[in-house]
KETORGU-43208 format. One record per residue (C-alpha): residue number from 1; residue in three letters; x, y, z negated. Coordinates in pm, whole numbers. Layout:
residues N
PT / seq / type / east / north / up
PT / NUM / ALA / X / Y / Z
...
end
This chain:
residues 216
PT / seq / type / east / north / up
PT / 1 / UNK / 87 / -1425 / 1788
PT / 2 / UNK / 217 / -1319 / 1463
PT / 3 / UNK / -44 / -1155 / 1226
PT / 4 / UNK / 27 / -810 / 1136
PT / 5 / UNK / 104 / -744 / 808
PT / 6 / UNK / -186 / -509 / 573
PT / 7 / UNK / -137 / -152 / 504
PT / 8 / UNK / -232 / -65 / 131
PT / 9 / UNK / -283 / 348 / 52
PT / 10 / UNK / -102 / 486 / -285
PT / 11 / UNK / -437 / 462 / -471
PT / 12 / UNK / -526 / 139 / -379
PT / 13 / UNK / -218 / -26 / -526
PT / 14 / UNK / -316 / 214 / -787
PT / 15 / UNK / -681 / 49 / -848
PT / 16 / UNK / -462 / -260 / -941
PT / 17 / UNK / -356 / -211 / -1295
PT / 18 / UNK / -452 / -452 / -1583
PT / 19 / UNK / -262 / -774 / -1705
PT / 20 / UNK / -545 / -920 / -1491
PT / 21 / UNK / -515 / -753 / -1187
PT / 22 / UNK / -136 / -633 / -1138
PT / 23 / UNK / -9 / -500 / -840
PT / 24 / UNK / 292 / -309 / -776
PT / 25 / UNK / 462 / -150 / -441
PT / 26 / UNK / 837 / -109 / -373
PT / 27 / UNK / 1089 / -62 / -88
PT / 28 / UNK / 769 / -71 / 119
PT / 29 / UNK / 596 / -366 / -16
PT / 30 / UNK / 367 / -443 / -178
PT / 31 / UNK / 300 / -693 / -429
PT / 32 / UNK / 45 / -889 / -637
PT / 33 / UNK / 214 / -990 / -982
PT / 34 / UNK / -107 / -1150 / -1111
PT / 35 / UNK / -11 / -1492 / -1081
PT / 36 / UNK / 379 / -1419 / -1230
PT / 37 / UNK / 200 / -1235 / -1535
PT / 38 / UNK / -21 / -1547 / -1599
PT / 39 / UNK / 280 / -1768 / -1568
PT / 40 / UNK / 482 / -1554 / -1826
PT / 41 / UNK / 181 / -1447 / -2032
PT / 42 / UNK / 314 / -1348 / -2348
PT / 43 / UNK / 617 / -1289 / -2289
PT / 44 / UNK / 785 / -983 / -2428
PT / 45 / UNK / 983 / -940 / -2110
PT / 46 / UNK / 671 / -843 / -1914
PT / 47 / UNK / 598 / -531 / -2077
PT / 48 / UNK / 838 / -299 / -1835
PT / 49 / UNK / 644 / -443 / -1570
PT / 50 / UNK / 261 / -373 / -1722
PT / 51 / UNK / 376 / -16 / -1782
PT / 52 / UNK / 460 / 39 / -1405
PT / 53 / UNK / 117 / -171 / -1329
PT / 54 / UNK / -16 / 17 / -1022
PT / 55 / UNK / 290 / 252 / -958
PT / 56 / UNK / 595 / 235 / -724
PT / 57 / UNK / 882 / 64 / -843
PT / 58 / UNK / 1133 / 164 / -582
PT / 59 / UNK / 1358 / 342 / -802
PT / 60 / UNK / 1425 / 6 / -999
PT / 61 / UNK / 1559 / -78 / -678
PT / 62 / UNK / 1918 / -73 / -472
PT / 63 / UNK / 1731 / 14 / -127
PT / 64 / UNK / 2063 / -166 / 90
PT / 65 / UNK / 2095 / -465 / -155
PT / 66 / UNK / 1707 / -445 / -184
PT / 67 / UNK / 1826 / -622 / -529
PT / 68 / UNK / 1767 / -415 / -903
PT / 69 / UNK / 2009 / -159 / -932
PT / 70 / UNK / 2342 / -273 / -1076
PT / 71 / UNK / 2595 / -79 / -1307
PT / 72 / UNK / 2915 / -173 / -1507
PT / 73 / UNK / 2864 / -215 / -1851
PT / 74 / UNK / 3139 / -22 / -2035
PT / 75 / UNK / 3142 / -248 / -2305
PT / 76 / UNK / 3208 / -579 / -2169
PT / 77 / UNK / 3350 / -462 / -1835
PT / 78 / UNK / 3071 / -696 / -1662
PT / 79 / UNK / 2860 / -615 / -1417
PT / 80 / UNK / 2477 / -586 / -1514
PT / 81 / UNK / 2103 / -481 / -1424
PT / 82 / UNK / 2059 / -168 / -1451
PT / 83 / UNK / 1685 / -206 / -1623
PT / 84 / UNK / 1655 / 165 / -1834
PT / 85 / UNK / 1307 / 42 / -1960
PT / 86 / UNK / 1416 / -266 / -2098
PT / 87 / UNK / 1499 / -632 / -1951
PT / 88 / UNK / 1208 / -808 / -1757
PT / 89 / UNK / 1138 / -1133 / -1631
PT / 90 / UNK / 1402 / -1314 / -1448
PT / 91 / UNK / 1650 / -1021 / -1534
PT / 92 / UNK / 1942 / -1222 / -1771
PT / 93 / UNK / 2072 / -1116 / -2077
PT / 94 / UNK / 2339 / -900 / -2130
PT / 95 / UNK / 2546 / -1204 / -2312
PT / 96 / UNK / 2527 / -1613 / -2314
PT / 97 / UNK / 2184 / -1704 / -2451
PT / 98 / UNK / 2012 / -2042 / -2523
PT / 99 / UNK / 1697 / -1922 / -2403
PT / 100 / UNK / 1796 / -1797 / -2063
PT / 101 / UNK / 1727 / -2046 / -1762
PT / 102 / UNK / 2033 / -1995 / -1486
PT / 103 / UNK / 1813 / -2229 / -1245
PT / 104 / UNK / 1510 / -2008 / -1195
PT / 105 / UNK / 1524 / -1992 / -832
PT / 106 / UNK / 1400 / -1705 / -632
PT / 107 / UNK / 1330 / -1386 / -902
PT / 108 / UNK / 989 / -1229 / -862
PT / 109 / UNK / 1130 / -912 / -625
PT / 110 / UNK / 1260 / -1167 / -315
PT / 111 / UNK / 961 / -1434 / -365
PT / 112 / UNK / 740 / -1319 / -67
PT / 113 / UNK / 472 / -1573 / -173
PT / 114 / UNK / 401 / -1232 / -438
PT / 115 / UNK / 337 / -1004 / -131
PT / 116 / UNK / 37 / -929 / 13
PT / 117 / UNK / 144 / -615 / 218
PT / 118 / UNK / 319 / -286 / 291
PT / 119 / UNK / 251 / 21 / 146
PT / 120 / UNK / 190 / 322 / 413
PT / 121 / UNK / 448 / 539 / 467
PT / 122 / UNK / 195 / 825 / 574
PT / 123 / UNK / -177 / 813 / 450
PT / 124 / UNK / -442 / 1041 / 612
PT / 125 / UNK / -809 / 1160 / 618
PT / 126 / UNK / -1064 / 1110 / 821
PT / 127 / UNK / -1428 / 1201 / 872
PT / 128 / UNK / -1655 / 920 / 1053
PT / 129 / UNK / -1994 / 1062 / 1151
PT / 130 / UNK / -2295 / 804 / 1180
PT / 131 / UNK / -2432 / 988 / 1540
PT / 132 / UNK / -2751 / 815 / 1480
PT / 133 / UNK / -2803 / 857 / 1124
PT / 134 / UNK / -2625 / 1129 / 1086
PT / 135 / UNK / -2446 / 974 / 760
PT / 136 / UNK / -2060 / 1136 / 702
PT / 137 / UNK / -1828 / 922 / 541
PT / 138 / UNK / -1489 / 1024 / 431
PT / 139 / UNK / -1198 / 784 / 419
PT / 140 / UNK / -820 / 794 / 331
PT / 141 / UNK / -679 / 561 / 605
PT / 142 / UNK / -295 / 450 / 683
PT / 143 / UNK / -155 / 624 / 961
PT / 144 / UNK / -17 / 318 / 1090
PT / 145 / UNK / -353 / 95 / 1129
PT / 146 / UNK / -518 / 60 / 1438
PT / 147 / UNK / -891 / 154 / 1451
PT / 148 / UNK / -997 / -196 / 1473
PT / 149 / UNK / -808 / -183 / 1105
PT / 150 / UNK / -966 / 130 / 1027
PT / 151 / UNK / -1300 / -42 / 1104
PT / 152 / UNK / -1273 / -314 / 835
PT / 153 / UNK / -1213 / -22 / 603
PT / 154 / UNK / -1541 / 139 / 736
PT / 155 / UNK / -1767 / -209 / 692
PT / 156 / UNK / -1794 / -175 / 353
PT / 157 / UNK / -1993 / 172 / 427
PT / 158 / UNK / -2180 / 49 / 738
PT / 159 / UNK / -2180 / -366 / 830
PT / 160 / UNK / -2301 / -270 / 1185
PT / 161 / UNK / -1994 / -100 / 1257
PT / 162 / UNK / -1902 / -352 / 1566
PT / 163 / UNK / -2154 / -219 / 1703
PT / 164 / UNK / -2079 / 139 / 1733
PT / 165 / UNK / -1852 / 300 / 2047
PT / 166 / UNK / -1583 / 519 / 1858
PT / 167 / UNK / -1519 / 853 / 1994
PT / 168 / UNK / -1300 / 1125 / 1915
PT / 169 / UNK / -1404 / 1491 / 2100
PT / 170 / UNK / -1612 / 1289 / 2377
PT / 171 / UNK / -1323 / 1021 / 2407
PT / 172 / UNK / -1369 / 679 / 2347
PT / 173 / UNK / -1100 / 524 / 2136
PT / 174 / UNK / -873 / 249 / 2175
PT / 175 / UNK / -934 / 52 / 1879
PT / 176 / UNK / -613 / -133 / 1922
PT / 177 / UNK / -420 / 137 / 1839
PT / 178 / UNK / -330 / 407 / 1609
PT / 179 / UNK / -527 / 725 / 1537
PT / 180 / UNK / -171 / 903 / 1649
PT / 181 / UNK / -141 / 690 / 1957
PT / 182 / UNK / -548 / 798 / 2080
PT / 183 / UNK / -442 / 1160 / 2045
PT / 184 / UNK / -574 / 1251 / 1689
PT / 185 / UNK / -306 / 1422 / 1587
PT / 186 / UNK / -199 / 1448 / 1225
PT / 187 / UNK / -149 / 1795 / 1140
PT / 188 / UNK / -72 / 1739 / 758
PT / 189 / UNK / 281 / 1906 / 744
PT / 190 / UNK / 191 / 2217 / 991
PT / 191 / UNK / -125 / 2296 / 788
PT / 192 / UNK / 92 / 2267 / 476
PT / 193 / UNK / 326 / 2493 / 614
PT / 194 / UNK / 84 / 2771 / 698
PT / 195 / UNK / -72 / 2686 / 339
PT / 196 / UNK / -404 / 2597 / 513
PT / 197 / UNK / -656 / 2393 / 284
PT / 198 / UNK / -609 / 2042 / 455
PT / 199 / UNK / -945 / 1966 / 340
PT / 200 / UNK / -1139 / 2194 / 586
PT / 201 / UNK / -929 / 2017 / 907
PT / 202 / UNK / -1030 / 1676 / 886
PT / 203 / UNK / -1069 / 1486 / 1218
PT / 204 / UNK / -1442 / 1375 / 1267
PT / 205 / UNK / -1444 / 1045 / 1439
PT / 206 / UNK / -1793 / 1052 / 1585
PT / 207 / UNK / -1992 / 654 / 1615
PT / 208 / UNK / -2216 / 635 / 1879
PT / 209 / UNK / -2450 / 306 / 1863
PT / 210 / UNK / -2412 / 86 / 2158
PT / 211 / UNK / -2813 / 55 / 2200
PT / 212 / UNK / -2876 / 422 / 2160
PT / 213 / UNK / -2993 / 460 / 2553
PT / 214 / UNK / -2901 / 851 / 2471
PT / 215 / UNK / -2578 / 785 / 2513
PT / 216 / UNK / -2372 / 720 / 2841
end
């Protein structure tokens, strides 16, 4: 069975963001540029590239080529990168130069061994409630993980999470699939339109613990 790819949110692409650390997301990936920035460290040509650490790059990007945007320069009639911050690595020059390598292989944007996921299309809030501790925990999720998915995210807030039934108004949950696909609807875009402060609609997805005799 092939693995399914990870879903990174905005902000955690955003939490990558040094020369250490680099990540990047575009045209729905995303992308950990550590490992290019310690192969070209120093180089001047890697400076466009720390300034958008973190950030979205898609508009560097022509979404049907999936290749950096192109333009003809008006000057030498020849077809170049269209790189408005300045020429980065594995971008040539705009003339012959001594310095440029024509046998780099695969540039950085089309080398998948760089990607490490996709970058949600649609993030979302949710509330899990602790039934037996009563602990609330608040969590930005991707609306296209499955619960099981969602669960890894929770671990970090409660290791015994396996061991908790997952229920949504008296429902248990299918923790193979979405949040969308066990009926919690995402009501984002209505509550927007009726100007509604999103904040006070979060779905509560209730844990019940699997000893707790209480429960049914």
């Amino acid at each position: 069975m092939k693995k399914r790819p990870r879903f990174f949110t905005p902000a955690e692409v955003a939490s990558h963001f040094t020369a250490g650390d680099l990540w990047v997301s575009f045209l729905g990936k995303v992308c950990d540029l550590t490992p290019l920035m310690k192969q070209h460290s120093g180089d001047v040509l890697l400076l466009p590239i720390m300034e958008c650490a973190g950030k979205d790059i898609s508009s560097w990007f022509d979404p049907k080529t999936r290749d950096i945007l192109r333009f003809v320069d008006p000057v030498t009639c020849c077809e170049r990168y269209y790189t408005p911050r300045g020429r980065f690595v594995h971008t040539p020059p705009s003339g012959p130069s001594s310095d440029w390598d024509t046998d780099l292989g695969q540039p950085w944007w089309k080398e998948r061994r760089y990607e490490v996921g996709l970058l949600s299309a649609k993030t979302r809030w949710i509330r899990v409630v602790n039934t037996l501790t009563s602990q609330e925990q608040l969590l930005e999720v991707c609306s296209e993980e499955t619960l099981e998915e969602i669960l890894q995210r929770y671990l970090r807030h409660n290791a015994h999470a396996n061991s908790y039934t997952w229920k949504y108004h008296g429902v248990v949950l299918d923790m193979q699939k979405t949040l969308s696909n066990n009926g919690v609807t995402d009501d984002d875009q209505e509550l927007e339109q009726l100007r509604m402060d999103r904040d006070l609609f979060v779905p509560a997805i209730l844990l019940y613990f699997n000893d707790d005799l209480t429960e049914g």
